[in-house]
C-alpha positions as CSV (number, residue, x, y, z in Angstrom):
1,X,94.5,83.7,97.7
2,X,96.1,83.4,100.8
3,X,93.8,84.2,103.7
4,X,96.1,84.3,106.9
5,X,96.4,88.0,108.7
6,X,99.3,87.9,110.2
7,X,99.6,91.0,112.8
8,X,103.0,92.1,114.8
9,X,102.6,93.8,118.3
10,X,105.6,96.4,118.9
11,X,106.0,98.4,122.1
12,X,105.8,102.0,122.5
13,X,108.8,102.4,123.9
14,X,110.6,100.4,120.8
15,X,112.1,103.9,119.9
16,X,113.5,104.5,123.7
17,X,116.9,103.2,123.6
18,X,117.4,105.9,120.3
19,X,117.2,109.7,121.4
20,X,117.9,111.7,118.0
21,X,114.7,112.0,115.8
22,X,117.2,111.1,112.7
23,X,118.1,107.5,114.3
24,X,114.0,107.0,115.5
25,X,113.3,108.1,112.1
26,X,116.0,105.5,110.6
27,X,114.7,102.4,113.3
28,X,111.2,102.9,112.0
29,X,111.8,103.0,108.7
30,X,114.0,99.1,109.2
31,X,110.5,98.0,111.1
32,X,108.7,99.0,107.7
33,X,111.0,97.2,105.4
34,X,110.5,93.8,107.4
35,X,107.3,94.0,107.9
36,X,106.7,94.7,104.1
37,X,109.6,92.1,102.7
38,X,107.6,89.6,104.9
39,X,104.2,90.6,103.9
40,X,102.6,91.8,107.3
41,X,99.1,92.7,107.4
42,X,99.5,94.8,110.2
43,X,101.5,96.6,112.7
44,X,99.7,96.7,116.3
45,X,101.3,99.7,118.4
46,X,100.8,99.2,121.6
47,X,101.6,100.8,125.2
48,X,103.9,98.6,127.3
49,X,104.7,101.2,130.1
50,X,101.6,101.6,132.6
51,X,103.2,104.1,134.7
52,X,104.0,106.4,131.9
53,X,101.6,108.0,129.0
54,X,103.0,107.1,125.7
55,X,100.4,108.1,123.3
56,X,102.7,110.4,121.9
57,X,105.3,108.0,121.2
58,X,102.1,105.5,119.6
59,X,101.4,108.6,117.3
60,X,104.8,109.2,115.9
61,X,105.4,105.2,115.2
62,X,102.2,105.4,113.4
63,X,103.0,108.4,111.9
64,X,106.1,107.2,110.4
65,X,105.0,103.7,109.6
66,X,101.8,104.9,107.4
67,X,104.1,107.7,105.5
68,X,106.2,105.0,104.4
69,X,103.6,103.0,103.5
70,X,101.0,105.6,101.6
71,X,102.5,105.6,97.8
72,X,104.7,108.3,97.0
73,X,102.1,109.9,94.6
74,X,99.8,110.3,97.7
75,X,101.9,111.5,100.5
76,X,102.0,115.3,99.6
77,X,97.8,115.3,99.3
78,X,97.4,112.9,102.4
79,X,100.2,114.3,104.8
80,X,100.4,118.5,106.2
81,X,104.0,119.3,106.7
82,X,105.5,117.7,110.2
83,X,108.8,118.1,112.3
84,X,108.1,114.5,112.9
85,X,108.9,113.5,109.5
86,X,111.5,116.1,108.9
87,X,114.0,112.7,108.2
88,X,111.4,110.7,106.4
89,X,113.9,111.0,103.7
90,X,116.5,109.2,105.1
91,X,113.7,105.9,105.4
92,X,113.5,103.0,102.9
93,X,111.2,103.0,99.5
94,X,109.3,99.6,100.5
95,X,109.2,99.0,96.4
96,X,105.9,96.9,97.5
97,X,103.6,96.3,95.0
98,X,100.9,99.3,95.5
99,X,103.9,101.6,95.2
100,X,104.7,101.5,91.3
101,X,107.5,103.2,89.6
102,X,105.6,104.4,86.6
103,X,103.6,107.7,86.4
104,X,102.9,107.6,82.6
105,X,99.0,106.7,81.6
106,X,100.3,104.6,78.4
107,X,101.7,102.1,81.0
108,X,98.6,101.2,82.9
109,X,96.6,98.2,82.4
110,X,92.9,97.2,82.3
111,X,93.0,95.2,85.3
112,X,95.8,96.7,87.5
113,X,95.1,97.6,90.9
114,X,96.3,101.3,92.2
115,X,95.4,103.2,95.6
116,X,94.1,106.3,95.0
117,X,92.6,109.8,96.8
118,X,89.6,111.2,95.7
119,X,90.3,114.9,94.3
120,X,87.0,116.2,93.3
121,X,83.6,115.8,92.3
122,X,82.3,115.5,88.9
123,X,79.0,115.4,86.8
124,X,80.0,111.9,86.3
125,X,81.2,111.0,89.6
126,X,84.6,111.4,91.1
127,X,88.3,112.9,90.3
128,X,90.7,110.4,91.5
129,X,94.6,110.6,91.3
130,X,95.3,107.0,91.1
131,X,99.5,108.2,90.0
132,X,99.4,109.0,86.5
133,X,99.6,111.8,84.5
134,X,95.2,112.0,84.4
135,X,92.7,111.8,87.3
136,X,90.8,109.0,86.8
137,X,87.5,108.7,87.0
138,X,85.0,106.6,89.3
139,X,81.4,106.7,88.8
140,X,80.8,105.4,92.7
141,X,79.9,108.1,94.4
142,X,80.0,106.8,97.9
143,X,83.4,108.4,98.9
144,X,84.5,112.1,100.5
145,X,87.3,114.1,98.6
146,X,90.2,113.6,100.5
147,X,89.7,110.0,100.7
148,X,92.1,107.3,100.3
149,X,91.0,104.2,98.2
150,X,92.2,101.2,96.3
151,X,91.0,100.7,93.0
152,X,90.9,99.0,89.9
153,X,91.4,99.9,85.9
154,X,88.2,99.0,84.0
155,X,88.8,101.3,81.5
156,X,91.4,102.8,79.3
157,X,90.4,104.9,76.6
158,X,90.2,109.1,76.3
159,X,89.9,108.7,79.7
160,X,91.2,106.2,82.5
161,X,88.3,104.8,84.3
162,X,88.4,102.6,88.0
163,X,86.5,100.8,90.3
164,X,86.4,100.8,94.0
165,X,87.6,97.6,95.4
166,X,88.1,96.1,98.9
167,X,92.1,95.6,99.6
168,X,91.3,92.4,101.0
169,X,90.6,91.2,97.2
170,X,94.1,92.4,95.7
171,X,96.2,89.1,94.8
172,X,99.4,90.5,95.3
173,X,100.4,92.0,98.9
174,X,99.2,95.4,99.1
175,X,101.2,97.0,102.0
176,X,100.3,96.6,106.2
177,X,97.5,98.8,108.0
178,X,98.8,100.3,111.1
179,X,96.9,100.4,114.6
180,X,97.3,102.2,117.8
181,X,96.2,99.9,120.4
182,X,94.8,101.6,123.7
183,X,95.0,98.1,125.4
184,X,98.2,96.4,126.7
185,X,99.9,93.5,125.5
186,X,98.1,91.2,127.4
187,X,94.7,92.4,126.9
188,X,95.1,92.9,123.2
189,X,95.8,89.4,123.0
190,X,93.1,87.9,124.7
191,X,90.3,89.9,123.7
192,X,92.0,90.6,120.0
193,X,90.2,87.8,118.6
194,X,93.2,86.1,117.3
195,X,93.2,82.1,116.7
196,X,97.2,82.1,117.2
197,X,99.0,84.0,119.5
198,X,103.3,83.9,119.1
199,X,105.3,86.0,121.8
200,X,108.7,86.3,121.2
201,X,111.5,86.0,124.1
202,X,115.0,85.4,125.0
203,X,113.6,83.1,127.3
204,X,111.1,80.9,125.2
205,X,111.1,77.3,123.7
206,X,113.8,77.1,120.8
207,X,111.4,78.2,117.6
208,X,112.9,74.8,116.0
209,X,111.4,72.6,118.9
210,X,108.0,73.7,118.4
211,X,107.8,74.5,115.0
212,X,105.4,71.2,114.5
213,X,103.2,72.5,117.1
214,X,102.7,76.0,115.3
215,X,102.2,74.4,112.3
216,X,99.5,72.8,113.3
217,X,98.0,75.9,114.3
218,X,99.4,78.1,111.4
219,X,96.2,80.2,109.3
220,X,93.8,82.7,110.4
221,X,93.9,85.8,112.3
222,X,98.2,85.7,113.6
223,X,99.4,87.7,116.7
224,X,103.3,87.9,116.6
225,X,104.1,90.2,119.7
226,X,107.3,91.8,120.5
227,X,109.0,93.4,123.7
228,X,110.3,96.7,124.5
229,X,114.3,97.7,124.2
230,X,114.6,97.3,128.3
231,X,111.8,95.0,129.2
232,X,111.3,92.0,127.5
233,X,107.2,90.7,127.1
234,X,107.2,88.1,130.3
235,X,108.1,91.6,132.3
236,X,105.5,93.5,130.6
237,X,102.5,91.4,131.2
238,X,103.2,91.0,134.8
239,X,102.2,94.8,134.7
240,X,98.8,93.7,133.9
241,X,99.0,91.0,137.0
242,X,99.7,88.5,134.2
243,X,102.2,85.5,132.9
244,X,102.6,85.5,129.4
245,X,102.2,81.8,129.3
246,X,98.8,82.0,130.1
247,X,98.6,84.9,127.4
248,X,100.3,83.2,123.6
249,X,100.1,79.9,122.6
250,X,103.9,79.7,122.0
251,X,106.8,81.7,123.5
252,X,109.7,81.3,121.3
253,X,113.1,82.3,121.0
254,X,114.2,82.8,117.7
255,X,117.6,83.8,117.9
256,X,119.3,80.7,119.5
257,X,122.4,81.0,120.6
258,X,123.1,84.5,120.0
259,X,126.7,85.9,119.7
260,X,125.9,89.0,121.0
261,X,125.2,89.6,124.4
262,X,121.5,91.4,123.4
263,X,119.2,91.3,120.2
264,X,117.8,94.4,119.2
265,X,114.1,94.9,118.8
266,X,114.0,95.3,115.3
267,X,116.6,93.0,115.0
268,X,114.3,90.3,116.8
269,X,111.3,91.8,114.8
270,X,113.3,91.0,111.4
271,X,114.8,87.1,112.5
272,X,111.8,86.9,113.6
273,X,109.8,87.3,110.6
274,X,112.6,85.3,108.4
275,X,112.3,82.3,110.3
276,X,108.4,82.2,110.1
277,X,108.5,82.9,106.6
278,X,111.1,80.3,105.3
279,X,108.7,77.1,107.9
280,X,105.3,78.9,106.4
281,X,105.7,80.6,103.4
């Protein structure tokens, strides 16, 4: 199993240079899709704007970003109806693993891993909707209803029995965790506890001159962190009375020789994660 975490670091302000909720809702839901085709553990949210209080901006990327990647069978149960995702139709279906296409009992197997939320209490432990046509039923009794889970068919017989299980455990990629970060950039990444710290910049070492280097390093907890529409991350840590190359291990440009005269966040964000997943798969 592979035991890297990679994490990405987006700005706030990632959704400033897009005023209508529909094209924010649309930007987000591109984010999602990269982070997921690439297998990202998770997506750090973070406040790049000291002068201005962007909590609410933090909320509504998380929002978004946890919708998309919550199973279709669980979003009615785990999400009360929001204007914020009044276009959540419009995103992506990721189509990752923990979000299968069948609902039908007869298709599940002993064995198969499915996330879950905990609908009741029984005699013989707990209700939990696991996607199919039958609650299924877990005889741990550690969890609250409401709760999201992942678990595990043990049992197939009258009825469809599970097991609690740590995500961590699940061999196949099982979608990214989201976090809004209080800290800066620059913070987060020194005190984050990460053995490898990658900022991305126009003005960084060509990715293919350092690749070696970062190869070297590759495994453990990743930081891959990404500036703002306007500001790029050099300009955000100085906020903090910082340089960013005292901050990541490697500042990289990704992009070389661009033909266009800027490169989109997201845009960044996904040739970003392509080129790191083609040198370390």
């Amino acid at each position: 199993m592979d035991k890297r975490k990679i994490s990405i670091a987006i700005p706030a302000s990632i959704i400033s240079d897009t005023p209508h909720l529909r094209e924010k809702t649309s930007k987000i839901g591109l984010i999602a899709r990269s982070a997921s085709i690439f297998r990202v553990d998770e997506i750090i949210v973070y406040p790049d704007n000291v002068k201005a209080d962007q909590q609410r901006d933090q909320e509504f990327i998380a929002l978004l970003l946890r919708y998309l990647e919550t199973p279709q069978y669980l979003r009615k149960t785990l999400f009360r109806l929001d204007p914020d995702l009044q276009y959540a139709g419009i995103m992506p279906p990721l189509r990752t693993p923990h979000h299968p296409l069948s609902g039908k009992t007869k298709h599940l197997k002993v064995g198969e891993y499915r996330e879950g939320v905990v609908l009741l209490e029984r005699k013989d432990g707990l209700a939990v909707d696991i996607g199919v046509q039958q609650p299924a039923l877990l005889r741990q009794r550690q969890f609250s209803v409401g709760e999201r889970l992942t678990t595990q068919v043990i049992n197939i017989g009258e009825a469809v029995e599970v097991q609690a299980v740590s995500r961590e455990f699940v061999p196949q990629y099982w979608g990214y965790q989201v976090c809004v970060e209080k800290r800066p950039f620059g913070q987060l990444a020194m005190d984050g506890g990460f053995s490898l710290k990658i900022a991305t910049a126009r003005v960084g070492d060509d990715f293919r001159s350092v690749v070696t280097e970062i190869g070297r390093l590759w495994g453990g907890n990743i930081l891959v962190g990404f500036g703002a529409p306007s500001r790029g991350l050099h300009e955000i840590v100085k906020d903090e009375g910082l340089e960013l190359t005292s901050i990541a291990d490697f500042i990289v440009n990704t992009v070389p020789n661009q033909g266009t005269a800027t490169v989109r966040a997201e845009e960044a964000l996904l040739a970003t994660l392509a080129v790191l997943n083609v040198y370390f798969p």
